[in-house]
N, C-alpha and C positions, 0 to 999 in steps of 0.2 A: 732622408737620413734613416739607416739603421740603427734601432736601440737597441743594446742586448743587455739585462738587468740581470747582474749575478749577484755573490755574495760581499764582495768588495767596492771598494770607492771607485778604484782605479787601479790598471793594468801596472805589476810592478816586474821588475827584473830580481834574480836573487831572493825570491817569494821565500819568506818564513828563514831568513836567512840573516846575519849581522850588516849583509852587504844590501839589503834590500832597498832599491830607488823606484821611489817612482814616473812613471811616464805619463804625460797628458798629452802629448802632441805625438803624432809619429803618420810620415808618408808608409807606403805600401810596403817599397824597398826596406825599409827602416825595420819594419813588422815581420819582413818574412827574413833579412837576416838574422833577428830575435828569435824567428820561430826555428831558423835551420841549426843555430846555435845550442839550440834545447832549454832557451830561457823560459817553455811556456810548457807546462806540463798534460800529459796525456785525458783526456775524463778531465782536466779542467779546464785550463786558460785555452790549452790549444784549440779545442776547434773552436771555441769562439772566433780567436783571430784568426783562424782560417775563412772563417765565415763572413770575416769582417774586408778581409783582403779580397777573396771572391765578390762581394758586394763593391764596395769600392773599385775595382777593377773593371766592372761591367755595369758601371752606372757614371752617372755625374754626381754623385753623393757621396757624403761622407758616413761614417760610423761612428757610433757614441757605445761604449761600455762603462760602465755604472752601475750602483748599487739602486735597487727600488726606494730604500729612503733618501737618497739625494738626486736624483734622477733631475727633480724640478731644479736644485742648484748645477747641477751639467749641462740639463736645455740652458741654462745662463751662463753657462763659459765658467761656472765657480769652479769646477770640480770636474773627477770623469777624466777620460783617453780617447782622446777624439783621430779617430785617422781618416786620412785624405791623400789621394791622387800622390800629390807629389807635396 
């Protein structure tokens, strides 16, 4: 699994916005539609999930993004945007 610990819980759509959702599950397709969409912004979300789709795509593993103080409730499914395969 790749962790990548940023400032947030979890990867949202509509970031800083009235419309703002959040995501905790998302396959690859899912991810890069979001990201071709422009739901992920430049110097922040983006290359994460870019990093996270490149891993994902060329592993058998999934990705975790997370914040560093909830990290240990994401390793437990509480919390976190966990993407996978399909």
């Amino acid at each position: 699994m790749l962790i990548i610990l940023t400032a947030v819980e979890t990867v949202k759509t509509g970031f800083g916005t009235d419309k703002e959702k959040e995501i905790r599950n998302m396959n690859i397709k899912e991810a890069t539609e979001l990201m071709n969409s422009h739901e992920f912004k430049e110097g922040s979300m983006l290359p994460k999930i870019e990093a996270c789709i490149e891993y994902v795509k060329n592993s058998n593993g999934k990705a975790l993004i997370t914040s560093l103080q909830k990290a240990k409730e994401a390793l437990n499914g509480k919390t976190g945007t966990i993407i996978t395969k399909e």
